[in-house]
LOVO-332826 format. One record per atom (N, C-alpha, C): x, y, z. Coordinates in steps of 0.05 Angstrom, whole numbers, plus 5000, padded with zeros to 4 digits. Layout:
N
XYZ;...
***
This chain:
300
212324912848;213225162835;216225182840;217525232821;221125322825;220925532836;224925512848;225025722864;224426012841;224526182866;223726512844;225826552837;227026722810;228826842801;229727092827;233027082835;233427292848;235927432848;235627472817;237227692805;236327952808;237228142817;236528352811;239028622817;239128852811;240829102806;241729132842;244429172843;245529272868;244529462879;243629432906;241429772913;238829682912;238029492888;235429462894;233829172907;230629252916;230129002926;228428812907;229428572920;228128302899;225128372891;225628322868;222028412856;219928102859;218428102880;216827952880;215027832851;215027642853;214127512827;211027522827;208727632813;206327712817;204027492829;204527242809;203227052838;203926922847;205827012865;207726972894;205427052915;204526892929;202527002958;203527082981;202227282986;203827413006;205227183030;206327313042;207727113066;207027143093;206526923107;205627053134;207526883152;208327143174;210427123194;208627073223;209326873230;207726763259;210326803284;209226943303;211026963333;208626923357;209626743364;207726623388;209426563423;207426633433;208626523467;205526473482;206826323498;204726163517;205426113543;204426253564;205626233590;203726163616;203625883631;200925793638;201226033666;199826013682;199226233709;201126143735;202026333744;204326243759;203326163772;205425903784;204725663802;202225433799;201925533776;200125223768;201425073758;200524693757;203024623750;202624603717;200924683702;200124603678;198624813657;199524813636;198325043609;195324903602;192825073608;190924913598;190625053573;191925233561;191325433535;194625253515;193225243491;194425133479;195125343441;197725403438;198425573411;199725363401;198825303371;198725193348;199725333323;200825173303;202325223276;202325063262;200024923245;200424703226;200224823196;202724923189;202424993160;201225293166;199225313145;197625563136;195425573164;195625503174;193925423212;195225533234;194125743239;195125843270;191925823286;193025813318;190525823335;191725823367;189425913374;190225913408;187525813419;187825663440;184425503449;185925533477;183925543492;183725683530;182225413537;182525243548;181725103569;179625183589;177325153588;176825243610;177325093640;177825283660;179225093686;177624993697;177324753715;174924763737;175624813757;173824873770;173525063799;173724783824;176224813843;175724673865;173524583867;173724303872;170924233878;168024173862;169524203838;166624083819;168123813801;165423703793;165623413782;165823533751;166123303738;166023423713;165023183691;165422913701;164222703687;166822553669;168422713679;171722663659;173122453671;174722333664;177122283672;179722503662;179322583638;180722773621;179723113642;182923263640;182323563647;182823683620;182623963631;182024143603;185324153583;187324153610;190024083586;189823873563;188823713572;188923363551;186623433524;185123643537;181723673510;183623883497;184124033503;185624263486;188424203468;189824003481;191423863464;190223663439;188423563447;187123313430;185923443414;184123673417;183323913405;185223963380;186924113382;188924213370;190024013352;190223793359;191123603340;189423523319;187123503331;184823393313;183423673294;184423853303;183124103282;185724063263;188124033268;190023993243;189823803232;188723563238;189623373226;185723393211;183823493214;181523433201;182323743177;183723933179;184024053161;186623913141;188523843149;190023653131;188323503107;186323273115;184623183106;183123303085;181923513098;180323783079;180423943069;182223953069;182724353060;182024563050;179824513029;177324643028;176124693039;175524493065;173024583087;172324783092;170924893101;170925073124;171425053149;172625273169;174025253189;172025153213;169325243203;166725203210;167324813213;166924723195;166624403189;168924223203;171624283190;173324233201;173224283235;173024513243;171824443270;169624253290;167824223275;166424003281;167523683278;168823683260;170423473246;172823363277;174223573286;175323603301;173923503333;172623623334;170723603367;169323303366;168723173343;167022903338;169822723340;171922813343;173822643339;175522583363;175522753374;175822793409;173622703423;171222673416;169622453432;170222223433;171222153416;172121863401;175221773431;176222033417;178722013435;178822083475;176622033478;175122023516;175021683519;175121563500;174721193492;172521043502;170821313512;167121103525;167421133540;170421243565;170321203595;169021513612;167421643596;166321953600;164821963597;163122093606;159922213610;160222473597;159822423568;161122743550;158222863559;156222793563;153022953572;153923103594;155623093611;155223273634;156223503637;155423713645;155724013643;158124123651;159423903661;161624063667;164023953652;163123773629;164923653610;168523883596;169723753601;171223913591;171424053561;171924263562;171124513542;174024633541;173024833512;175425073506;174425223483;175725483493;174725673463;177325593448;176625773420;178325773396;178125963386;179826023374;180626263358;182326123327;182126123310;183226053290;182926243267;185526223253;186126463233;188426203202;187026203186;189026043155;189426283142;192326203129;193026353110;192226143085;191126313067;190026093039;191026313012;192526272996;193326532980;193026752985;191226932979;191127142986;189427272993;188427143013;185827193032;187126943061;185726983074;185326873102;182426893115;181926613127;179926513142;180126513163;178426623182;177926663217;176026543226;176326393254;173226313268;174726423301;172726463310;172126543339;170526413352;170526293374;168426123387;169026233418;168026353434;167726383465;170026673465;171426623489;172826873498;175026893484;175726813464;179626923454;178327033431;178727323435;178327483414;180527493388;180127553368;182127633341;181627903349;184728043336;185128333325;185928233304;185128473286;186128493267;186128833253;188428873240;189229073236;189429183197;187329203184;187429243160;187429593146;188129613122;187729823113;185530033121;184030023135;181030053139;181630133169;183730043185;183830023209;183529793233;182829793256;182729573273;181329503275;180029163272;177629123282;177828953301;176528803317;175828673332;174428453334;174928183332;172527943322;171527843354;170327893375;170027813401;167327703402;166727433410;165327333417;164327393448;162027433450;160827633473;159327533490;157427153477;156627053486;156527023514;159326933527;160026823548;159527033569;161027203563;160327553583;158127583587;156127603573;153827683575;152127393590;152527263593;150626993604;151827023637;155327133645;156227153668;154827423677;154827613669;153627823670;151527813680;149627673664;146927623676;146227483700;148127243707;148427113726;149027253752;151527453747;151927693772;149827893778;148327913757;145428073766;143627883776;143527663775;142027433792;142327423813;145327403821;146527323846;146527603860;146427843855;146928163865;142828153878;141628043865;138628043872;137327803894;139827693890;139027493930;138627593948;137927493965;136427673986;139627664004;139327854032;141927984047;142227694054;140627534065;142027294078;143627074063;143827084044;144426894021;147627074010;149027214031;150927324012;154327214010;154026894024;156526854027;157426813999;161026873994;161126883964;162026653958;162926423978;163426103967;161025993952;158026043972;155826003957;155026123934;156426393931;154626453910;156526423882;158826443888;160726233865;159725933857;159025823878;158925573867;155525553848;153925673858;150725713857;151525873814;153626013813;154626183795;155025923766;157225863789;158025633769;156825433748;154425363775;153725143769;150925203742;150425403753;148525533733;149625633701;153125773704;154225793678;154525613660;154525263678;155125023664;153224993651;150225013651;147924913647;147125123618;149225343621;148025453597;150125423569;152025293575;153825233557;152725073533;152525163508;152225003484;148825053484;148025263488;145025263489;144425523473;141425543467;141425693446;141326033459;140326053479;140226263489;142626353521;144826153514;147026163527;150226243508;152426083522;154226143502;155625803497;156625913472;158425693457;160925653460;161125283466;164725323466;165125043454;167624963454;168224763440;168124493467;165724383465;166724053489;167323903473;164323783475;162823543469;161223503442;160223783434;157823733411;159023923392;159123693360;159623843346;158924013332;156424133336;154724343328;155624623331;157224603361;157624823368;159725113350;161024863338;162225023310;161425163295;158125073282;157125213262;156025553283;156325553309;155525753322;158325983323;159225963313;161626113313;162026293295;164826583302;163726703280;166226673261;165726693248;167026703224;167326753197;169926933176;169527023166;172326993142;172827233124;174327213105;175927493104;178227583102;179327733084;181127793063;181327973054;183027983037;187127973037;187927963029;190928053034;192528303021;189828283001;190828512973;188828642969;189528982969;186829072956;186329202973;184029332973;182129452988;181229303017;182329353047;181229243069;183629013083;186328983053;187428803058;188228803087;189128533094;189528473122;193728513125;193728723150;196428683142;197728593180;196728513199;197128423219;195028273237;194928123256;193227923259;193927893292;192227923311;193627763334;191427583353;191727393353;190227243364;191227133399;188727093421;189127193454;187727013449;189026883485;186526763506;185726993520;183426953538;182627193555;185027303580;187227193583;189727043597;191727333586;190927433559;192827583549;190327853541;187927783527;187128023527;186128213541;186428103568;185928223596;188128563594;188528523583;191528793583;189928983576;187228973557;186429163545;182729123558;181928943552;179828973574;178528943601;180728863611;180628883643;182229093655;184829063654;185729253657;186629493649;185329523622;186229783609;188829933601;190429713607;194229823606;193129903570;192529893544;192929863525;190529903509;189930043479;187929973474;188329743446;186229663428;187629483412;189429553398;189629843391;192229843375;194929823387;194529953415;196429923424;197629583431;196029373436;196529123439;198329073415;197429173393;198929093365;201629153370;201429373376;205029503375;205929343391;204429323416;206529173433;207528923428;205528773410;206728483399;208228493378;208328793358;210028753353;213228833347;212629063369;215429113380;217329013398;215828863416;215928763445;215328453447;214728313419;213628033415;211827923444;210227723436;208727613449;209127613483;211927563485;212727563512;212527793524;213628053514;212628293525;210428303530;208128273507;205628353524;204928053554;205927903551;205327753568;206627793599;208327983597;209428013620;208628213632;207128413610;206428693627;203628553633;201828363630;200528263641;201228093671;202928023668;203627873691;204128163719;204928353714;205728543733;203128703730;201428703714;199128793714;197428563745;196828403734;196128193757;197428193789;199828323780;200828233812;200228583826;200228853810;199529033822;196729163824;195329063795;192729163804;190528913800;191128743823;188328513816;185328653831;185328943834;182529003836;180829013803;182229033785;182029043767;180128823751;181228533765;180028323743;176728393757;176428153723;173028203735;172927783743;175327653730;174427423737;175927303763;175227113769;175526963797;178026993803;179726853790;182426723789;184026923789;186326943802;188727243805;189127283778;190727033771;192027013753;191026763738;192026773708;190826663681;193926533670;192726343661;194726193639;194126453611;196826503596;196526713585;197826633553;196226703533;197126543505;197326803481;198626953466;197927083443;200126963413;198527043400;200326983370;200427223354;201827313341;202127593327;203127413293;201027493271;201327403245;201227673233;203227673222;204428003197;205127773173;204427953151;203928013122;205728173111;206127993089;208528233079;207328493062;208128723073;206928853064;207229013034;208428923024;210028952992;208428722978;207028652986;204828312973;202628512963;
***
């Protein structure tokens, strides 16, 4: 397509050409947990492709069947979801993700035991701009906001919470002698591994590419009725601001990304962490921390 005509009257603004698709503005930051030496959460931009994928970490002391950690799957990850949507682009984000995860087995080169439970994993969050609509998938803990005519919604995969949840009411029902909490972390653990990729557990991205079609995912508009006019996609690293610690609710996360860009909210997380860690509900003080903020022009 040629460039647009951009003539127009002094005073006034360029008249968008009618099928001109809207435009989408991506601001991203990524900041791994202080004093680790490494980002296992990984933010992406290939084209019409934004995403954020969380690593999950392992815990001192467990095997995992790898030679590969969660930084190297979430990188290889990320590459292989762009490059199997390059390929496809019709797909679905659904397919192309599987496409992706079968391709990263490949890339372990036989020297891994991808069967074992503690195989390296990561959620995803993925959001395309495609004319004038956009495609979302969600898989494990990095929730989407999204902010449309209609108001805020929320795309959060719940799976994972709810299977830990249940686990802490397991472990709360041990008897008094059984209460040391090294044991009952690891007893935690080892039981969260076992339910990963199962039907009555939760889903994430390792090993099997099935796990894709378990994801949620969906469509909206850009124009019209419901249109989508801001977007922000978290690891659990960043949406801790609003459900762990409550500094924020989702709207308020919005403003802050995008008055304050990505980094702002990442920093009032970081001082969130260092003053109120009664707060978290998970292990670790502190989180490798990832958000992306996508706006729409809103004159589209």
């Amino acid at each position: 397509m040629g460039a647009p005509d951009r003539r127009y009257a002094i005073g006034s603004r360029p008249a968008r050409p009618a099928a001109e698709a809207p435009v989408m503005r991506v601001r991203s930051a990524s900041d791994p947990a202080p004093g680790r030496p490494e980002n296992e959460d990984v933010v992406f931009r290939f084209g019409p492709l934004v995403g954020v994928l969380d690593g999950a970490t392992v815990p001192e002391g467990f095997d995992t069947g790898c030679a590969h950690g969660p930084a190297w799957y979430v990188r290889h990850l990320a590459a292989r979801i762009g490059l199997a949507i390059a390929a496809r682009p019709a797909a679905t984000l659904m397919s192309s993700l599987a496409a992706a995860i079968l391709a990263v087995r490949a890339d372990h080169g036989g020297t891994c035991d991808l069967d074992h439970p503690g195989t390296p994993s990561s959620t995803v969050c993925l959001l395309r701009h495609s004319g004038d609509r956009v495609d979302y998938l969600v898989l494990c803990d990095s929730p989407l906001v999204l902010d449309t005519d209609r108001g805020i919604e929320v795309v959060a995969d719940d799976r994972l919470a709810d299977a830990v949840a249940d686990l802490r009411r397991s472990a709360a029902a041990l008897p008094d002698g059984e209460t040391d909490p090294v044991t009952r972390f690891r007893r935690a653990t080892t039981a969260q591994r076992t339910r990963m990729n199962r039907t009555h557990g939760y889903w994430a991205a390792a090993s099997d590419p099935d796990a894709a079609y378990h994801a949620l995912a969906g469509t909206l508009p850009l124009r019209g009725p419901g249109a989508l006019r801001r977007a922000a996609l978290l690891s659990d690293g960043a949406s801790c601001a609003v459900d762990q610690f409550g500094l924020l609710d989702w709207a308020g996360l919005l403003e802050v990304l995008t008055v304050e860009g990505p980094e702002g909210l990442i920093g009032r997380v970081r001082t969130a962490e260092r003053d109120h860690p009664d707060r978290l509900r998970r292990h670790k003080r502190t989180d490798d921390a990832s958000a992306v903020l996508c706006e729409f022009d809103p004159s589209a």
